[in-house]
N, C-alpha and C positions, 0 to 999 in steps of 0.2 A: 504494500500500500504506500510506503515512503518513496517508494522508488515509481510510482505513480504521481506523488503529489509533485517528486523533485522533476518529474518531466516535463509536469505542465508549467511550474517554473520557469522552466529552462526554453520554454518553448513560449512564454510571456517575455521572458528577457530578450530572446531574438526578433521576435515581434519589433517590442520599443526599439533594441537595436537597430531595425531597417526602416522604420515609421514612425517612431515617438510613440507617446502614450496612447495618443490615436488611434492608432493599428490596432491596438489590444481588445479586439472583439470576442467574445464567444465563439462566434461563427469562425475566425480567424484561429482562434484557439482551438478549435474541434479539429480544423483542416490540418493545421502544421503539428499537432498531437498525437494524430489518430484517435482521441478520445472524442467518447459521445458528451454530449450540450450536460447530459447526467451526472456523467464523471466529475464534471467540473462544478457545477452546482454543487454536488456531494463533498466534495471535496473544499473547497471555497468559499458557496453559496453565493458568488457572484463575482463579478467583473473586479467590484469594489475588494472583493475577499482576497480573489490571486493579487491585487498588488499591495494588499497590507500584508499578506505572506510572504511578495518579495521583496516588499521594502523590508520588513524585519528578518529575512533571512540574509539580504545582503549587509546589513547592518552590522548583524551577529556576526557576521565574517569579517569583515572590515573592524572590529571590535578586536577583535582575538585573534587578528595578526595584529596588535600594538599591544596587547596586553602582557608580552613576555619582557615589554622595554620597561617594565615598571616594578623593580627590582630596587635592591638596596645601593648601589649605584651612586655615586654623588648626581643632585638630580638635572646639574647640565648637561651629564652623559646623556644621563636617563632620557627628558624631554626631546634631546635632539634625536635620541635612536626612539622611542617613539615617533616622532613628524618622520624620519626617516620610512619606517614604518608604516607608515600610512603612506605618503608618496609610494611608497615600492606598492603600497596593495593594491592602490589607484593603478599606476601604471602596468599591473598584471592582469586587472579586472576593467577594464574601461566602461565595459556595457553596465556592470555592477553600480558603477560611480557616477557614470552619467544618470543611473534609472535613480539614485538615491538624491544627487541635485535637482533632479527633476517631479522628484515624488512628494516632497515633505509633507506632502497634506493627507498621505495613505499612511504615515508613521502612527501607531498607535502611544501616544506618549507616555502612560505608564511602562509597556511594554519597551519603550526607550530607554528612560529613566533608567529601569530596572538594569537593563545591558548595561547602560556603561557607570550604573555605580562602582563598579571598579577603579574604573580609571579616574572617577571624583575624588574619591574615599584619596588613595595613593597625592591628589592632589592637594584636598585638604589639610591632609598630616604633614603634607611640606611646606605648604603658607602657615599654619597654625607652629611650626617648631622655627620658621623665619629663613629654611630652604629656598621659598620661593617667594616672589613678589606674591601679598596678600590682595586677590581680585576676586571679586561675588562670582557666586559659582555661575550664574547665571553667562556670566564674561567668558568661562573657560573656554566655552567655543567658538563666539563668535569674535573674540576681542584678541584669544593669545592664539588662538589656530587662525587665526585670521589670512595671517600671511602663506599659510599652505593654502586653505580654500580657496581664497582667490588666486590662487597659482594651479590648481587643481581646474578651476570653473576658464579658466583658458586653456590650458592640456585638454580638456574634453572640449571645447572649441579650436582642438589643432593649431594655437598660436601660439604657445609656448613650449618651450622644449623642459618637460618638467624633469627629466632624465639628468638632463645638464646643470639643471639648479638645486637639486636635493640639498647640497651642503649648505649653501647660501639662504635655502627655505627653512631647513632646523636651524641654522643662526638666526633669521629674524623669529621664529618660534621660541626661541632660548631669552634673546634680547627682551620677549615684554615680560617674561615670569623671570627674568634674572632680579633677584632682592637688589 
């Protein structure tokens, strides 16, 4: 049955892939599946269902390739092989990254939350002992990953070469949470 659910995944991802979110019909779904309009009801219960599935299943992935950079580490290693981290996952997963830029409104935010309290928690205990510059949690993503995101949101618009800028994107990652 997983192995049902990850194809019609995988078969949503390529959809958006070749068409945007657009593409992602039912009908479209059935065709490039081989699964009946059922399966996927079943499975989903709608259109809306498969891409809250694969927004949090690309998520979870994207989470836990950065989750090993968060280690005892002094935490400028740490932060910059996390951003590392996530640039490498971006640039292995592009279809993954672009459906997640372009989905935010299928993210179920508890079910967010939840993922990456990990990598909060790890944050928090290095602002509160005076490791890292102290910023509202609310900031950590959009304020100190800033400078990968928007480095990311051109990579997936083909105008940047995010390959070539890794080290220079975990330096400005480092530079807003440096105490």
């Amino acid at each position: 049955m997983a192995d049902r659910r990850q194809s019609l995944l995988n078969a949503a991802l390529k959809l958006v892939e070749e068409g945007g979110l657009d593409a992602v019909t039912i009908a479209a779904l059935t065709e490039r599946s081989g699964m009946s309009n059922g399966s996927i009801y079943h499975h989903f219960g709608s259109r809306a269902g498969v891409f809250a599935q694969l927004y949090a299943d690309s998520y979870a992935r994207c989470v836990a390739a950065m989750l090993p950079a968060l280690d005892s580490r002094p935490p400028g290693v740490a932060v910059r092989d996390l951003t590392l981290r996530y640039l490498d996952w971006v640039i292995a997963n592009p279809n993954r990254a672009r459906f997640l830029y372009a989905a935010p409104d299928h993210a179920d935010p508890v079910a967010k939350q939840a993922e990456f309290a990990p990598v909060l928690a790890w944050f928090l205990d290095r602002m509160a002992s005076g490791e890292l510059c102290s910023i509202p949690p609310w900031a950590l993503e959009p304020v100190a990953m800033g400078p990968a995101h928007e480095s990311v949101r051109r990579f997936l618009l083909g105008v940047f070469d995010l390959d070539a800028a890794r080290e220079l994107v975990a330096d400005a990652v480092w530079s807003v949470l440096s105490p």
